[in-house]
N, C-alpha and C positions, 0 to 999 in steps of 0.2 A: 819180556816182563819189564815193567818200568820202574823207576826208582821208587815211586812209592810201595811198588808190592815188593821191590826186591829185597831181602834181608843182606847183611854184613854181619859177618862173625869174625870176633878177633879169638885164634886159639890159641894160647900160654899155656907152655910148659917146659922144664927144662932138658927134656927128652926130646930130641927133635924126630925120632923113631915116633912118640905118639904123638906130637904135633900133626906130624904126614898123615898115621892111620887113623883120626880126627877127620882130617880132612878127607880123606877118601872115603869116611863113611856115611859125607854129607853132598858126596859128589855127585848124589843126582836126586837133590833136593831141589838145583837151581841157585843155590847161595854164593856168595862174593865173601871168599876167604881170606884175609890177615893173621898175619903168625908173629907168636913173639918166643924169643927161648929164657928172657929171664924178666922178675917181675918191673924190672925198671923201664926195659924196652917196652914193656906191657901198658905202663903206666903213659909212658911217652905217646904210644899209638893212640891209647885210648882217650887220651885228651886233643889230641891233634885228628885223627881222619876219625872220629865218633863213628863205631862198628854201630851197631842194631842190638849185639849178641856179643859176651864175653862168657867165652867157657876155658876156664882156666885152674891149674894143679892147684891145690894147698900147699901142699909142701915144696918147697924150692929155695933155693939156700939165698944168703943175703935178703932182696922183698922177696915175701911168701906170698901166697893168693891172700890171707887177709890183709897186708898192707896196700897191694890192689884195687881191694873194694874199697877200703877207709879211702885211697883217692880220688876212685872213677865217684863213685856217691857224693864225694861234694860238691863236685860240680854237673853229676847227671845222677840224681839221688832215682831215677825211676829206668834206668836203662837193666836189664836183667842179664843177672850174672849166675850161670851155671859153674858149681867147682866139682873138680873131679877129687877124688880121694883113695888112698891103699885099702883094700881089706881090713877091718878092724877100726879103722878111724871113724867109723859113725861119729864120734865123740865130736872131731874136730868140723866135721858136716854140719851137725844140728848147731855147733857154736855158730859156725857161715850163713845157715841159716838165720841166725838172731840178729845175725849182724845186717841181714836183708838179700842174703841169696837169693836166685826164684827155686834152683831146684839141687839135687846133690847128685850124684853117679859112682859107681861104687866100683872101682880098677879091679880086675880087668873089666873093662868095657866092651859093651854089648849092641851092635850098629842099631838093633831095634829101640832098646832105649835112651841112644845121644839120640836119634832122630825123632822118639816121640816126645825127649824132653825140649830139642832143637822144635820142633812144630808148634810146640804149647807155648813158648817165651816170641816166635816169631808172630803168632797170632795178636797176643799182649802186644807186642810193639807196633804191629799194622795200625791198630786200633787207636792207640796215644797218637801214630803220626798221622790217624786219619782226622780225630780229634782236632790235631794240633793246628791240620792246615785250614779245615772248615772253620774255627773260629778266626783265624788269619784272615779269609777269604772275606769272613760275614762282617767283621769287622771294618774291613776293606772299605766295604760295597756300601757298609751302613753311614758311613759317616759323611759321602759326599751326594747330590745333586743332579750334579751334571749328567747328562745320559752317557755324553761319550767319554767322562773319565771312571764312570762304573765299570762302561764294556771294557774300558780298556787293561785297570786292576783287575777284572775278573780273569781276563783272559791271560794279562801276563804271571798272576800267580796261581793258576790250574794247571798253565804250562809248565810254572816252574816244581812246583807239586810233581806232576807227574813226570817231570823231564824231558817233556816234548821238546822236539826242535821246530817243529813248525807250529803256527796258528793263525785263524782268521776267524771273527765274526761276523757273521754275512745280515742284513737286515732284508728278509723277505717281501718289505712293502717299497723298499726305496726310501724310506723317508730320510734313509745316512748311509754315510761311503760305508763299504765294508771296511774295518779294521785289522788289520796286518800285527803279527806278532816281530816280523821284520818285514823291511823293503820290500826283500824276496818273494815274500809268502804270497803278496797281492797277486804275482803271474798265477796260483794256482787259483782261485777262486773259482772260476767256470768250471775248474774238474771237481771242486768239491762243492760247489749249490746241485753240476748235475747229478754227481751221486746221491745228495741229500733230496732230491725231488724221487729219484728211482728208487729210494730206499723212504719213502712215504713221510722224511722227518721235516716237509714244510705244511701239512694238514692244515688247513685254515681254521677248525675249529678241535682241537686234541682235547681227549679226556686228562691226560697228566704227560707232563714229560719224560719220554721213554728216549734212552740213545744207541746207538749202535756203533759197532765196532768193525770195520773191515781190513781187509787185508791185500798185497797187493794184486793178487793172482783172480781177485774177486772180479776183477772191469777189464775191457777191452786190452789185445797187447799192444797195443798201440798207442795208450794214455800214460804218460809220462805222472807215475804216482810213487811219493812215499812209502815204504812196506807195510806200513801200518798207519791206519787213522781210524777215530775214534770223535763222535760227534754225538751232539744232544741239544735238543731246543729248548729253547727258554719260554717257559709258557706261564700267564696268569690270565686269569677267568677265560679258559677256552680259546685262550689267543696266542700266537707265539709270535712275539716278539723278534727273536733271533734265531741262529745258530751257531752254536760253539764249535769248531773245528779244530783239535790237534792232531800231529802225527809226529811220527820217527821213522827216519832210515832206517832202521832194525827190523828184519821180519821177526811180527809174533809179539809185539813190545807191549801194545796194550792187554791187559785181562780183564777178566768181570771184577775184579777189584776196584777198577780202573774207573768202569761203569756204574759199579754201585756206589764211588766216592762222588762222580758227576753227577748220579740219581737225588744223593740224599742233600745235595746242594744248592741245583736249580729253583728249589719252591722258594728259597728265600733270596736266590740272586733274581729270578722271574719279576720277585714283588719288588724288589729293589728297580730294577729297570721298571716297570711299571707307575710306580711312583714318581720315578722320574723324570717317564715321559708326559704322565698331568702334572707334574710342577713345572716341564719346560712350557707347555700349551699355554698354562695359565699366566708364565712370564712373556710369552709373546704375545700374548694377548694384550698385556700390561702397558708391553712395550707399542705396540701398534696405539693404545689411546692414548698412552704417554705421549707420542710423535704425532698424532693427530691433535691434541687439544694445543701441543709448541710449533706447529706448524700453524693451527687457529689462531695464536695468538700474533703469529708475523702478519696477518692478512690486514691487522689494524695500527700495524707500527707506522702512517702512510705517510711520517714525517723523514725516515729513512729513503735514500735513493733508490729504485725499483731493481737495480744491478745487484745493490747490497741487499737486501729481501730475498732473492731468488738462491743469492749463494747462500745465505744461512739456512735458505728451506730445503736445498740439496745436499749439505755438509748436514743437518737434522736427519735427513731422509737413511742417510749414508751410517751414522754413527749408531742412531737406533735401532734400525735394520736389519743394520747388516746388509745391503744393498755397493753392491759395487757397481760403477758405472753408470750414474747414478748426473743426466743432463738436463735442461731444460731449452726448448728449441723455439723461438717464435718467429714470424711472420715479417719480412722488411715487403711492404707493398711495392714499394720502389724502383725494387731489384727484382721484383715478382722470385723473390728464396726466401728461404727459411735457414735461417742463423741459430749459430750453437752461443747463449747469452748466458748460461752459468753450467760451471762441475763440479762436482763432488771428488774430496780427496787427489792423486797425482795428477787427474786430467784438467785440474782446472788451470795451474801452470803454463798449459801452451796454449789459454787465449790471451797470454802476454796485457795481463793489468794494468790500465793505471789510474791508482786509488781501485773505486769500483767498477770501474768501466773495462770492456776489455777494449786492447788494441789490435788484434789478432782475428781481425773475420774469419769464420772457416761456416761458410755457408753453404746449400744446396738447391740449385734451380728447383721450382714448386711443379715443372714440366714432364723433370725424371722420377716418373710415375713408378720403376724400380726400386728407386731407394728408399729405403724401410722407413726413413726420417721422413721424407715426405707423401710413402705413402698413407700412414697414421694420420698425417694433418688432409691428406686430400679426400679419401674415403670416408673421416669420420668416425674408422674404428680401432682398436686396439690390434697391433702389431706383433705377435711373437716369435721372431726366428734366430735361426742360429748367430752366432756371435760374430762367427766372419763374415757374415751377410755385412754387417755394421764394419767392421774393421777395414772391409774390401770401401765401403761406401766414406768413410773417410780419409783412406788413400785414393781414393777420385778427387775429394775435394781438398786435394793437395794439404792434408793434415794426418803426414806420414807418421809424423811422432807420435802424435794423440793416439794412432791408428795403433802401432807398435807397444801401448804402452794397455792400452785397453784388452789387447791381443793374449797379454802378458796376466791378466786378472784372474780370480778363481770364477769364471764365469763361462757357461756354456749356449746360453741365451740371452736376449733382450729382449724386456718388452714394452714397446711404444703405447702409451694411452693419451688421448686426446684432449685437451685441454676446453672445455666449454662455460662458453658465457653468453649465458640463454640459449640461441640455439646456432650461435655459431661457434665455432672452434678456430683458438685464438691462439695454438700452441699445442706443443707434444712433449711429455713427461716421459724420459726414456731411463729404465734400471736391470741393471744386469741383476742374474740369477744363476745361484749355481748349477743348479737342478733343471731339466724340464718338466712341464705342468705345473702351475701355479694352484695350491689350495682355493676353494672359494671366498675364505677369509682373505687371501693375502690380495687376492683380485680385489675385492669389496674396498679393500684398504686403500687400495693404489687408484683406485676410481676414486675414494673419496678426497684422497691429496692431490687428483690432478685438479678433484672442484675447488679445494682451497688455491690449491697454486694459483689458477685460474683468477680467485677472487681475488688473489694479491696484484696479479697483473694489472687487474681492471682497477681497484683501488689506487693502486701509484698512477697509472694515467690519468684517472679521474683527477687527484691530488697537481700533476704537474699541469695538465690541460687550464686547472679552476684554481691557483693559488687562494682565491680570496673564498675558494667554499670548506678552509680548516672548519668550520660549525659543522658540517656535513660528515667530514672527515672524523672528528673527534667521536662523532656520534657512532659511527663504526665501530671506534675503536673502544669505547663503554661496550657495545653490545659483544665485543670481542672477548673484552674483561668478563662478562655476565656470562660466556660462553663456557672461559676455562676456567671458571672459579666454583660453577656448581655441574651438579650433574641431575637437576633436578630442569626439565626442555619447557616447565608449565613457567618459572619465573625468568628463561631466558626468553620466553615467547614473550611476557609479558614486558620487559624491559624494550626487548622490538621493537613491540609496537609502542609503545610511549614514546621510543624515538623517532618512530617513523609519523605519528599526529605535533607531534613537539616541530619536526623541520618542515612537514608539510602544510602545517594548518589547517589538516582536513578534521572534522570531526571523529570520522570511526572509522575503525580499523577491526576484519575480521581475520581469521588464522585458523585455516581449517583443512585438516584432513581426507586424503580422497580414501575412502572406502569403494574400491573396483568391483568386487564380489557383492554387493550389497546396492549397489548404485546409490550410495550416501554421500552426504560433505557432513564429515564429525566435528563439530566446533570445537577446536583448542582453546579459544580465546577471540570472542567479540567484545573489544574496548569501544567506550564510545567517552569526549573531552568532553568535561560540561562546566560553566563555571564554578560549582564547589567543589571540582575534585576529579577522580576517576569514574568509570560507571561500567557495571560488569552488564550485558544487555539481554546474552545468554547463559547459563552456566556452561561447564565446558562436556565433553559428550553429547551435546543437544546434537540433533542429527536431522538435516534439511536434505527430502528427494530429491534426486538431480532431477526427476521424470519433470518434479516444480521450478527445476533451474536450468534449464537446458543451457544459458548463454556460460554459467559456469562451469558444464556439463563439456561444450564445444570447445573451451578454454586450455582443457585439463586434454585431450584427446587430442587438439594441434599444441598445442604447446605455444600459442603464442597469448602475448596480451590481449584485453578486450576493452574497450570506454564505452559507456552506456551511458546514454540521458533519457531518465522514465519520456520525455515528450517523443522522442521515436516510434513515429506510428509503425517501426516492421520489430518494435521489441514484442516478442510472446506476451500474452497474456498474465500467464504466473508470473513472470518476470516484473510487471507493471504492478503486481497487486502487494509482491513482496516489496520493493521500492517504497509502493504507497504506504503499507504498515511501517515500514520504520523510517517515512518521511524524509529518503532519500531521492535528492536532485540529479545525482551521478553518481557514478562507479567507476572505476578503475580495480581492473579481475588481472592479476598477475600468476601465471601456473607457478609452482614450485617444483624443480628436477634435482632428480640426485642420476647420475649414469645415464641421462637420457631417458629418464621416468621421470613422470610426473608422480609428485605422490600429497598433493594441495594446494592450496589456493594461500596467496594475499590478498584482501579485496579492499579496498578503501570507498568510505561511502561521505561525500559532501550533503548536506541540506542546502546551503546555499546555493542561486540561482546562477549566480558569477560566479561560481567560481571553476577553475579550468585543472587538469591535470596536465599540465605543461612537459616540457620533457625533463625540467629540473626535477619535478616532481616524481617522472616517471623513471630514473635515472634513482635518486634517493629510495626510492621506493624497491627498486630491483636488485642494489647491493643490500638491503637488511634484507630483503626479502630471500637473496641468498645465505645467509647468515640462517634464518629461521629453516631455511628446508637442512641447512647443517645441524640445527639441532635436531628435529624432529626425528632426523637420520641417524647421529648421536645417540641420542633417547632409542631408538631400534635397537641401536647396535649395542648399549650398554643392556638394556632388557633381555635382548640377546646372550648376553652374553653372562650376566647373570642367573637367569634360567638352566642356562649352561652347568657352571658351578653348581647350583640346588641339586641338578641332577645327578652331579655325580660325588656330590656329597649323601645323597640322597641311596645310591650304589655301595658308598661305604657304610651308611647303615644296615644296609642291610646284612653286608658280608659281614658285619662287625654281628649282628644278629645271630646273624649263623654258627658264629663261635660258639654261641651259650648252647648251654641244654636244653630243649624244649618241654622237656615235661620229665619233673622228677624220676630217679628209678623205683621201681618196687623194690624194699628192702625189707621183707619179714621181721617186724619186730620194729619197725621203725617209719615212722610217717613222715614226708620231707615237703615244703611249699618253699620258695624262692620267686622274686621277683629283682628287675633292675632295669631302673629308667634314666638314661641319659641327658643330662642338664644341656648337652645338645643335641646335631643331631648325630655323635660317634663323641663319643665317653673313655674313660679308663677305667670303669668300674665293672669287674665281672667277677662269676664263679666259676667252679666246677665240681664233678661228682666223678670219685677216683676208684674203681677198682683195684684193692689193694690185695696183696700178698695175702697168703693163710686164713682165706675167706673175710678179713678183714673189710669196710668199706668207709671212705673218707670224704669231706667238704675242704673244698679253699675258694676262699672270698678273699678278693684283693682287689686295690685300689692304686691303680698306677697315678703319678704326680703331675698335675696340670688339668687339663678338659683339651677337644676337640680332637683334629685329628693324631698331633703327634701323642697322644697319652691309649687313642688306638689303635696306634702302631704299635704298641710297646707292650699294650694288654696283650697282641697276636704274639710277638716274642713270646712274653713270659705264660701263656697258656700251652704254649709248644716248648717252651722246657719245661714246665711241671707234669706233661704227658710225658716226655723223655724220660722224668725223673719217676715216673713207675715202676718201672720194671725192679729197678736196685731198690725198691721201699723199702725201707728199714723201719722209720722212725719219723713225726713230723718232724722232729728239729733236726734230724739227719738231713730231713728233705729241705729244708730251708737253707738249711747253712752248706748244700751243695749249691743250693739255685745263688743263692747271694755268691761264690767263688764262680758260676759260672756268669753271671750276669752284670755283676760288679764292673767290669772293664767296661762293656758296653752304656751302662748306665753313665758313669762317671764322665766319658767322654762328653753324651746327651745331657749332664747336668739333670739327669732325672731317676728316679728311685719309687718305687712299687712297698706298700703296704701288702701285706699278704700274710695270712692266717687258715694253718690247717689243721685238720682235726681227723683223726681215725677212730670208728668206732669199731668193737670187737664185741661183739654181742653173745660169743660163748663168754666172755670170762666177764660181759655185761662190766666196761669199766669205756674210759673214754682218756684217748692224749690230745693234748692242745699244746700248738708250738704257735706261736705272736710273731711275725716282723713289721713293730709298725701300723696296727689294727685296732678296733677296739675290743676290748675282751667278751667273750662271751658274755652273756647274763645264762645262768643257770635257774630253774623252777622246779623245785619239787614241794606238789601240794601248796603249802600257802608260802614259802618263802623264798625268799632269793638272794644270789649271791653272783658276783661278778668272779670267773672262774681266774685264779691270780696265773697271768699269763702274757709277759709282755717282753719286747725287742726291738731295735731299731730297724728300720724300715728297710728291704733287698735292697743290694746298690748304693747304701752310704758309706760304711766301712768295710774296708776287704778285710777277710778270714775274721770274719762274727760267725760267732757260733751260739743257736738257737739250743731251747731245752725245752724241756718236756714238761706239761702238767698232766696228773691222770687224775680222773673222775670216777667216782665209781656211780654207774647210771642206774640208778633204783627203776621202779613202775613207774609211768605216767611222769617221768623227766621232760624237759621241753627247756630246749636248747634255744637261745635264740644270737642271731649274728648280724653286724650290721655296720656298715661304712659310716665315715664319718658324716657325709651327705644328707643322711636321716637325724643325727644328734645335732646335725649344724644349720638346717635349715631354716631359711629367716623369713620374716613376714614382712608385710609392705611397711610397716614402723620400725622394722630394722632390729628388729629379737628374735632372739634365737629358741629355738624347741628346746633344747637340753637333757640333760641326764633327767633331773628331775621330772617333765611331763614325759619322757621317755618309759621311766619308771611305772608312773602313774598308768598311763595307757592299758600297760600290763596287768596290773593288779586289776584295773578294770574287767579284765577279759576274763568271762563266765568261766567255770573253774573244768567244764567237759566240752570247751571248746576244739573244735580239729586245729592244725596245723595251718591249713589255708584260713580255718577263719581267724587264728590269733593273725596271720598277717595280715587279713584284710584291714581286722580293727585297727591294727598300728598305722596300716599304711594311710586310712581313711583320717586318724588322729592328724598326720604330719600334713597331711594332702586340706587338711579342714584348718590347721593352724595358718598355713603360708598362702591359703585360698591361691589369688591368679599371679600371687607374686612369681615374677623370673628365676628358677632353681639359679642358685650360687654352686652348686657341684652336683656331681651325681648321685645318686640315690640308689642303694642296692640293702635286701634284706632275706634271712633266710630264718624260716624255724623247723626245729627238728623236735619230734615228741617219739618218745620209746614205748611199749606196746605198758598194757596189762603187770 
């Protein structure tokens, strides 16, 4: 039995004869027994090892049992205290009782009633400490982020809950190390994922999370296992995420206690990991265009030394990433090797610097077609093997330290990708990984930084080869600027090319798209220079046959450039006729690649007869021209990626959806319409329909603080305690002023707080209560008049231990209730006015006097919906009417 199910009873009395027969009549209850003989000892214990259970005499000279309670109560005012008493004391019991007894027992004592009074107070106290730990737990989990400090709070206080000695969190997909409760625990994981697969709790797609409990005598004698463990997956929308695994040395330790505390826990630790793991995606995501747009921007610094370039784009690669090991390797023709020219973090150290240069060659013949470093640069393709493939290949090239230190890394792979400019490959991009198999994202990423590295390379030599072409250089470095300052590819395309007819002097410049599937070229951007200005030639989308371009068609399929002069008697047809229309002399056709795809064209088109594409020009032309397939790829990758987001923004409407009720209940004697539309696309504005106690039935409409998704998150909280708080319905303002003590902590932390107002109706005694925290009040309707029902409170979650009250109504014939967010009274128009109480009012009186339920809300909602026409909601919008029969 574990500590959470196990009770402690401390038994006082100064008879140590009934102390003993106390104790022996609880001896096979399972309970963990403390004894006191007089009340001071009693007191002593019971504030130092906190029992579960105090059953203790009245009577006993110096402290009695009621100087006992007066202490343990003050500082454990809810721990329960059975007193025993002589024949005849009833008197002094009922007084024990007043004073907060749970129960009394009447000397001599009767094993059947210490045991059923011992059963009923240990029940009570499972429940406080189940209570006590699940908000512990939820609390935990709710406040942070991180994926791996949620598994890790979870696990270490489930454990410490239950008393486990061991624990591990295991991640069924790989995407993270299992997590260990200690060191130790990691050697067991193979014996508890295999039992968690034979025992069916990694299902790829589970209805709900179910966990189980085994024992040691369950598995092979041969598997070296704990006596007991006890494990359950964490699952949201059909997915499990994890699984939890504890256990103890102890045969028999865990119970279904055990299991129903992990049952009723998992659905909000499930969504907590689940949120965590779209809030890390969506940060790495961040981080990858964050380190692609500060990598873009080195590619145009070409006034920095080409040494200093390379280390700040691997100390970038490294810091944003998370990437260890993390080189850049280029090409000495000379030596026919390939040199290690910059590192990231401790390996850059031993290529022994000075200034930016290193002094320390550690290079690699281009011959030894084994070594991973040159086989990437010789083949052409991306490289990923184990890590002492690399470590071994750097103690060859007598860089034992580097080798050692790289050895030494959280790294189980490398992987070389190939550095290209145009169509040769100038270099090899090498990054450790802790993981094997790289996401398709992280690949796409690492292609696209070998292209910028790439373009930095070829920019610095351009730069040092041509001191006098800075105009060339600067030009770069604008389109650079134009690059990371927007995210819009139509005005970095367009700055491009104005750079590219500004140092070319070529008249027109197009910018176009390969559409593969369609055999199209989609025009981005056909600029043409004319002396007044700019000139757009085609809008952008215009879309030209390749069947009519074949030369551009040939272009984009080899991958190399092409020069055209219309007087070429072997240019096709089409080819001559399209030149002729836009009274072009030549062309120059440059593919655009991203990864070894072609995915568009740069084309420059002169009219002039002289004039030549030189190789200045051709040179200028193929560093923006690298730039623009960076955005165009950019632009993918952001649309991508955005789409992304919608979608699974788009996921939480719906589930947020799912919350509400979809179609009022039948309620005899009562007509119910409700609607609620979200000012995005996931709100904090919802209701619910409460079947209450003594055929009673209830509304609550509430309004959690904020808009989008964290306001619902909080609407799912608080819909799942006001379901909890059914069962004990008492009263709305009972139910209120429990949800504010239980949700107060949570709120206060999140700096956010929930409007919510609920109402019960009782249709035998035909009367209505209303409790307010934070809402607008009802409007009440009977016949022609109306009255706002007086009914108001601060909002759940602002002040701890508010306590809510009640209004009743007494509901005549043909009542009509009406409820409504502040969303509907606040809603503004494109002049920036508000609806208000007043046309709120109005609306009403407007509505025919035998109208239904649904139509009094249509007319209001048509009112508010006709005032604000196409304006943008300012909040959400929720409304409800309730009309009483005949």
């Amino acid at each position: 039995m574990s500590q959470l199910s196990q009770t402690r009873i401390l038994i006082v009395d100064d008879e140590p004869d009934m102390v003993q027969l106390i104790a022996l009549m609880l001896e096979k209850n399972n309970v963990s027994v403390l004894t006191a003989f007089n009340g001071a000892e009693a007191i002593e214990k019971a504030l130092h090892e906190n029992p579960d259970i105090i059953i203790t005499d009245l009577m006993m000279p110096q402290v009695d049992g009621f100087s006992v309670m007066q202490e343990v109560f003050a500082k454990n005012p809810h721990i329960p205290v059975i007193v025993t008493t002589a024949h005849g004391s009833t008197k002094a019991a009922i007084q024990a009782l007043r004073l907060g007894a749970f129960d009394f027992l009447i000397k001599p004592l009767k094993p059947a009633n210490v045991r059923q009074a011992v059963s009923k107070a240990s029940r009570q106290q499972f429940n406080q400490k189940l209570d006590l730990w699940q908000q512990q737990i939820t609390n935990a989990i709710s406040v942070s982020r991180d994926l791996t400090q949620i598994a890790g709070e979870l696990l270490t206080l489930t454990a410490t809950a239950l008393g486990a000695e061991h624990g591990l969190i295991w991640w069924p997909d790989g995407s993270l190390p299992a997590i260990a409760l200690t060191p130790a625990d990691a050697a067991l994981e193979s014996l508890f994922v295999r039992w968690a697969k034979s025992a069916g709790l990694t299902t790829p797609s589970p209805e709900k999370s179910i966990g189980k409990i085994l024992q040691a005598g369950e598995l092979e004698p041969e598997d070296f296992f704990p006596a007991s463990l006890i494990a359950i997956p964490l699952t949201a929308h059909k997915l499990t995420h994890c699984v939890l695994f504890l256990s103890h040395n102890q045969p028999d330790y865990f119970d279904h206690h055990d299991l129903s505390f992990l049952e009723t826990l998992t659905p909000f630790a499930a969504l907590a990991i689940d949120n965590a793991r779209i809030y890390t995606y969506l940060k790495k995501s961040n981080q990858r265009l964050q380190t692609l747009q500060n990598i873009n921007a080195l590619t145009y610094n070409a006034k920095l030394p080409q040494h200093r370039i390379l280390r700040l784009a691997v100390e970038g690669i490294r810091q944003n990433l998370n990437y260890s090991g993390v080189m850049v390797c280029l090409p000495d023709r000379d030596t026919n090797s390939l040199t290690i020219q910059a590192a990231a973090g401790h390996l850059d150290k031993f290529l022994r610097r000075k200034g930016d240069t290193p002094t320390h060659r550690i290079a690699f013949s281009l011959d030894e077609t084994e070594n991973p470093f040159v086989s990437a640069f010789n083949t052409h393709t991306a490289q990923d093997t184990p890590v002492n493939v690399w470590v071994e290949a750097l103690e060859q090239a007598g860089a034992a330290d580097m080798a050692q230190t790289l050895a030494t890394q959280n790294i189980s792979r490398c992987r070389a990708t190939p550095l290209w400019q145009s169509d040769e490959v100038i270099g090899v991009l090498v990054t450790g990984h802790p993981r094997q198999g790289l996401s398709p994202e992280e690949r796409a990423t690492l292609s696209t930084l070998a292209n910028q590295i790439a373009l930095i390379i070829t920019n610095a030599a351009l730069y040092q080869a041509e001191q006098q072409g800075r105009r060339e250089m600067a030009a770069l470095y604008q389109a650079g600027l134009v690059i990371t300052s927007t995210l819009s590819h139509t005005e970095v395309l367009k700055a491009i090319s104005q750079q590219i007819l500004d140092l070319t002097k070529v008249e027109g410049c197009i910018i176009g798209r390969w559409d593969a599937a369609k055999n199209l070229e989609v025009i981005e951007l056909f600029l043409q220079k004319t002396p007044v200005g700019w000139l757009e030639k085609a809008p952008p989308g215009t879309s030209y046959s390749l069947k009519h371009r074949p030369l551009v068609k040939a272009a984009l399929e080899q991958q190399h450039l092409k020069i055209i002069h219309r007087d070429d008697p072997d240019i096709p047809p089409p080819e001559q006729i399209w030149m002729a229309q836009n009274g072009a002399k030549m062309r120059l056709i440059i593919p655009l690649t991203i990864r070894s795809e072609s995915i568009g064209v740069v084309e420059l088109l002169t009219t002039q007869s002289g004039q030549k594409f030189t190789n200045k020009i051709i040179r200028i032309t193929q560093g923006l021209a690298a730039q623009a397939a960076i955005a165009l790829e950019n632009a993918r990758l952001h649309e991508s990626e955005i789409k992304r987001m919608e979608e699974e923004m788009e996921l939480a409407r719906r589930i947020q959806i799912s919350l509400l009720p979809h179609d009022p209940p039948k309620i005899p004697g009562l007509s119910i319409a409700a609607r609620s539309v979200s000012a995005r696309l996931v709100g904090g504005d919802f209701y619910r329909y409460l079947s209450l106690p003594d055929g009673q039935f209830g509304i609550a409409i509430g309004d959690v603080s904020g808009k989008g998704v964290p306001s619902a998150l909080f609407m799912a909280v608080a819909i799942t305690a006001i379901d909890a708080q059914i069962r004990q319905f008492a009263s709305p303002g009972d139910m209120l002023s429990q949800l504010n003590h239980d949700l107060h902590p949570r709120m206060r932390s999140s700096r956010m707080n929930t409007g919510l107002l609920v109402a019960a109706f009782d249709l035998k005694e035909k009367k209505l209560q209303v409790a307010n925290a934070g809402m607008i009040s009802p409007l009440l309707k009977q016949q022609e008049t109306f009255q706002w029902i007086d009914s108001y409170g601060l909002p759940i979650g602002a002040i701890a231990r508010t306590t809510y009250y009640n209004t009743t109504v007494i509901l005549n014939p043909n009542t009509t209730i009406i409820l409504a967010s502040d969303g509907m009274i606040e809603a503004m128009s494109k002049s920036e006015q508000m609806f208000g109480f007043p046309r709120f009012q109005q609306s009403i009186r407007n509505i025919p006097p035998r109208a239904s339920s649904q139509q009094i809300l249509e007319r209001i909602w048509q009112d508010v919906s006709s005032f604000i026409q196409d304006a943008e909601p300012h909040d959400d919008m929720t409304l409800m009417v309730v009309q009483t029969g005949a």
